[in-house]
N, C-alpha and C positions, 0 to 999 in steps of 0.2 A: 364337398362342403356347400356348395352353390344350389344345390339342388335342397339342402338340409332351411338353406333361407328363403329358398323359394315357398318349401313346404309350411314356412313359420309365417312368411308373410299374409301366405294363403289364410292359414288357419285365423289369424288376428284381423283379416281383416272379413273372415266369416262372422267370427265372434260379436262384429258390431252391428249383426243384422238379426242375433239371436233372441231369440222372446223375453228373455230375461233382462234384454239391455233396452228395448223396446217399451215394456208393460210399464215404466213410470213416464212415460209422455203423454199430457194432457189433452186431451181429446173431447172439443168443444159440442162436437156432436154426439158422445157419448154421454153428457152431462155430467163431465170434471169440472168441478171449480173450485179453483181456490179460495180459500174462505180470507174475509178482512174481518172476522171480529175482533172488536176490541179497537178496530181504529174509529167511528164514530161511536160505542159505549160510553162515551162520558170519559175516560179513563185520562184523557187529557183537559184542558184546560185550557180555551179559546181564549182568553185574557191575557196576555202576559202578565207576570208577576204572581199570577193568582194560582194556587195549587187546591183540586179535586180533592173530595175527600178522599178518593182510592189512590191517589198521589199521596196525601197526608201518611194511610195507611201503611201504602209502599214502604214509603221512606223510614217510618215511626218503628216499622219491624225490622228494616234493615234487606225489605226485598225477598226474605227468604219464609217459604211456607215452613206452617208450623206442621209436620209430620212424627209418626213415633218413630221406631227402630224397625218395625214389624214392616211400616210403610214404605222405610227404606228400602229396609231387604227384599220385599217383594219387589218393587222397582226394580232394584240392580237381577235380581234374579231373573225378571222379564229384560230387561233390555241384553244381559248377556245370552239370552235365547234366542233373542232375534239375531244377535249377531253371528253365534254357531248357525242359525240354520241358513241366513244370507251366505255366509261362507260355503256352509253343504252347496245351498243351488250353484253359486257360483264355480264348484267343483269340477260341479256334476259333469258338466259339456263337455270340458277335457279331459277327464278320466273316457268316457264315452267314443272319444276323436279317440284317443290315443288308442284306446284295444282297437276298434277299427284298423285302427292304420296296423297295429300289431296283425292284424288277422290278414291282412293286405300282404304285407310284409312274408307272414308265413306262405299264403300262396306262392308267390316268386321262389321262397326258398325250395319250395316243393319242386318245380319246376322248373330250378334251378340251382342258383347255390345253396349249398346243404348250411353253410353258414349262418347263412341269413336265416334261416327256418331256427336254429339255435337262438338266435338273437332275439328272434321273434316271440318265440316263445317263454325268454326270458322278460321279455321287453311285455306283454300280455300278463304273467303272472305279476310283476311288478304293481300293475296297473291294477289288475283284480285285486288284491294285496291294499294299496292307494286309496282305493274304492273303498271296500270294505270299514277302511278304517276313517275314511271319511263319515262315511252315513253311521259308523255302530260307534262313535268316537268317548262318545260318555259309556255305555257298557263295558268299552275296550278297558276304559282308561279305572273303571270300578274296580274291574278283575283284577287287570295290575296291581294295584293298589293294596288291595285284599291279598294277592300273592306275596305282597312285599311283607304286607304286616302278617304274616303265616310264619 
């Protein structure tokens, strides 16, 4: 069992060096910047008491843009994509580690316990299996579906 946290601790603490966890730090010599619009835009009001007309605005609408249905929809439709494919990348690495380690694992059994190589290769198809159904997650889930209403 100690060897099972040795290999977790390992892995998690690879994970924190990965491109993936890396690629949003800002990098002044690459020229990231963070943007401040909107904080001198006018948008406030250096007076106290006294409210901008984009204040007046704000307030008079309730804050909230005027959008259709169609505009919604597209919105939630894109932010739910971004979120499925953050999830695929974030998958991906350990789907990747684990067959590895599965294909690791079946060496040993080869060359040793016949068990392990069983395990191994259950432990490999699982993974492929995981895989697959991460990246084809919408087509998988179409089929289904379509099967069901069949």
């Amino acid at each position: 069992m100690k060897w099972l946290q040795a290999w977790l601790s390992l892995l998690f603490s690879l994970m924190l060096f990965f491109p993936t966890n890396v690629a949003f730090a800002a990098d002044p010599q690459a020229g990231v910047r963070f943007s401040t619009e909107g904080i001198d835009s006018g948008v406030y009001s250096s007076q106290p008491g006294r409210m901008t007309e984009k204040e007046q605005q704000s307030i008079s609408s309730g804050g909230i843009p005027k959008t259709t249905i169609d505009q919604a929809t597209q919105w939630a439709n894109r932010k739910g994509s971004d979120v499925v494919s953050f999830l695929q990348s974030a998958a991906k690495p350990f789907a990747v580690i684990f067959f590895i380690l599965s294909g690791v694992m079946a060496v040993f059994g080869v060359f040793g316990n016949g068990s392990l190589l069983s395990k191994a290769l259950v432990g490999a198809g699982i993974v492929a299996a995981a895989y697959a159904g991460i990246l084809y997650a919408e087509p998988l889930l179409s089929w289904f579906v379509g099967w069901l209403t069949s």
